[in-house]
N, C-alpha and C positions, 0 to 999 in steps of 0.2 A: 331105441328109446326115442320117445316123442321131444323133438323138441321145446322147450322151455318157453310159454308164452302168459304173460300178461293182459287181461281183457281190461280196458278203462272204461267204466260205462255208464253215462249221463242216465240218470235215471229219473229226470224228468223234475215236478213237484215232490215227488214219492209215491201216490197213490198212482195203482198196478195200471189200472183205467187209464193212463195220462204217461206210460211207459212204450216206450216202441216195443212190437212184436221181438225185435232184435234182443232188444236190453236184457226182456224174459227168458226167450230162449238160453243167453248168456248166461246168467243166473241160474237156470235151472241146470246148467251144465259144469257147473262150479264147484271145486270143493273146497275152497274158501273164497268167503268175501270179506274185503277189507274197506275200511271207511270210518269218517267221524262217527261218533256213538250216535247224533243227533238222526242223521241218517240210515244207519243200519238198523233202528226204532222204525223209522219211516216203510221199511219195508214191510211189517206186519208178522203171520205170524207163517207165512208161505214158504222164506226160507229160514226156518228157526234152526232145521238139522242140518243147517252147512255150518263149518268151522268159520266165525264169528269173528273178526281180529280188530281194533282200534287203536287211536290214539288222541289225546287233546287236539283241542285249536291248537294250531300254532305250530303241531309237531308234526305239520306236512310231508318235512322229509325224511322223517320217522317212519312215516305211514307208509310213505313210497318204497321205502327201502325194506318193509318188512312184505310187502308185495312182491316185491322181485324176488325176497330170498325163502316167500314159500313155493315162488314159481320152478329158482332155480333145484328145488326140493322134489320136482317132478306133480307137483301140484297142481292143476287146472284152477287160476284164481283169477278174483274180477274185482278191482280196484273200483268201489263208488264213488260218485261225485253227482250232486242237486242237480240237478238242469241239464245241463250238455259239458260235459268233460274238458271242452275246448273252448268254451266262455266263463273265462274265471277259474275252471275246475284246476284238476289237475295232470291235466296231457301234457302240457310242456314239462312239467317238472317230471314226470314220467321220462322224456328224449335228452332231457340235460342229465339227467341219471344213467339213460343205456350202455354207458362208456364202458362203470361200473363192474358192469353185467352182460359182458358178452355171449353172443349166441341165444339172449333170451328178447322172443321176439311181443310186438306191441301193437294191439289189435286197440283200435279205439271206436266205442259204440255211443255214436251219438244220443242226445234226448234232447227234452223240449227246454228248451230255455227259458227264463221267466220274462223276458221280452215277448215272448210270443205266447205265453203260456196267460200271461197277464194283459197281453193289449188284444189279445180272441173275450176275456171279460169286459175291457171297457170298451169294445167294440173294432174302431180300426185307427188305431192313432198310429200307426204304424206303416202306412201303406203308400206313402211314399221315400226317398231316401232318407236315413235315419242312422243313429249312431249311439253306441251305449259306451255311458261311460261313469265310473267306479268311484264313488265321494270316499273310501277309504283311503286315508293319506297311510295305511300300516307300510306297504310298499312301494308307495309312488308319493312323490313330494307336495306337498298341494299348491306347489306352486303352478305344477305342471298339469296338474287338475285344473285350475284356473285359467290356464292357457287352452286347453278342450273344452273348457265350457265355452269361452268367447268363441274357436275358430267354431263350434258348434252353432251357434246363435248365428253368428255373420255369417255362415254358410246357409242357411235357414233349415238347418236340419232337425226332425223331430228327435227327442232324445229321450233314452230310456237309463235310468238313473239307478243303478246299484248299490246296494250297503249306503244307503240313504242317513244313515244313524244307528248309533247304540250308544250305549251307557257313558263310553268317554266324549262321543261325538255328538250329543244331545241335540249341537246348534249348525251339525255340517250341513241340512237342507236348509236351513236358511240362509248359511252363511253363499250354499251356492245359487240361492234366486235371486240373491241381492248382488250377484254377477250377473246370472242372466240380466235383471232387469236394469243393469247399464244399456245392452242393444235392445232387450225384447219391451213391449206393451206388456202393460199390468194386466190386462184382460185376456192377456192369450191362453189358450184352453190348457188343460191340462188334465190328471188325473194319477191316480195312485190306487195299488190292489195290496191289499196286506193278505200274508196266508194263502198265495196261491195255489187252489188247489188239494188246500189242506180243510180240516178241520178249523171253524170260524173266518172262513173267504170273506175280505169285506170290500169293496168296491166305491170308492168317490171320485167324483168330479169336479173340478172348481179351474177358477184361473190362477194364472202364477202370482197373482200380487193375496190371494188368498189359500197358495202354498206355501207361500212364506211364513204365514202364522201356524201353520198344522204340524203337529206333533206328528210322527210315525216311528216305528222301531225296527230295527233290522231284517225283520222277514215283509219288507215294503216293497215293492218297487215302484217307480215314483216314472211318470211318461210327460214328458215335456211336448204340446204342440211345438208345429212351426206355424209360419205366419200366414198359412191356409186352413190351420184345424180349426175343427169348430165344435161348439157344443151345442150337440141335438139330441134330443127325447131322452137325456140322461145318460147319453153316450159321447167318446170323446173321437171325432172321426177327422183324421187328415184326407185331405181329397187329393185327388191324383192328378185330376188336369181336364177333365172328359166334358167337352161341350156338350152342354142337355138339349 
């Protein structure tokens, strides 16, 4: 009998185009996939005849744990998650689980992250050292959010900004530019992609003292220059250092 295994697989934006060769193969090798409903919609309609499983927001460890127990079932399954499994997804909470579930082993298939996925649209604000970090206070204190934005800024690192807002958090991108702009200049470049990837991609550029007034909603990600990016030809490009 084969042994017991779990696949976690970053599946990118969701659209097939924008998935690792890997992710596919994975998927097409599955006979269940597990995931938020948001996401197993995202796949289309390619893997409709695999066994389908979900749960709410929120019931993370829900979803984990019914992953393991169709694996432990003799099942060949692929636990989804948006972007990459291991930014934000859910691969850690996959290995604080394996205890659980001995003998059932944990393949994890990377994908594109919306870091990377969103700053190839606004061009390269990305391209030199950089750090993402999550305005969602659900699991992390905002206080200590607060303290990574500052060592971010004092460090002059670009930053790409996750779960930027939703519904209860209406005002957390402002409330974190109005930290940045303790260290940072109003004018420093900036940008933001909503819907990466997806259906209605929208792509802007502005500075930070004119991210502060901009609405956005949770499918954003929001890219903070550092104190070399610039805005050129409607693109937001950090430079690396390179004498012309």
């Amino acid at each position: 009998m084969k042994r017991p295994c779990v696949y976690v697989v970053g599946i990118g934006p969701g659209e097939e185009a924008m998935m690792t060769g890997q992710a596919v193969r994975t998927l097409e090798e599955s006979d269940v996939i597990v995931g938020y409903p948001v996401y197993l919609d995202l796949l289309g309609e390619r893997f409709r005849e695999k066994e389908r499983l979900s749960t709410p927001m929120r019931q993370e460890v829900e979803r984990c744990r019914m992953a393991y127990e169709k694996a432990m079932e003799g099942k060949t399954v692929s636990l989804i998650c948006s972007g990459d499994a291991g930014v934000y997804g859910l691969a850690s909470l996959m290995y604080e689980l394996s205890p659980e579930y001995p003998g059932c082993e944990l393949v994890i298939v990377p994908g594109i992250t919306a870091a990377n996925s969103g700053a190839a649209l606004l061009g390269a604000p990305l391209n030199h050292d950089y750090c993402v970090i999550s305005l969602s206070d659900l699991l992390t204190p905002w206080e200590q959010i607060r303290r990574r934005l500052l060592a971010a800024v004092d460090g002059d690192f670009a930053i790409a900004l996750y779960n930027p807002s939703s519904r209860k958090r209406a005002d957390y991108l402002q409330k974190a530019c109005d930290i940045l702009l303790e260290r940072a200049e109003g004018e420093r470049a900036c940008g933001y992609v909503e819907n990466i990837g997806r259906e209605g991609t929208r792509v802007t550029v502005c500075t930070l003292k004119e991210l502060r007034e901009r609405q956005v909603n949770m499918f954003t990600t929001v890219f903070i220059g550092n104190s070399q990016s610039v805005l050129q030809d409607g693109k937001l490009v950090t430079k690396r250092g390179y004498r012309l």
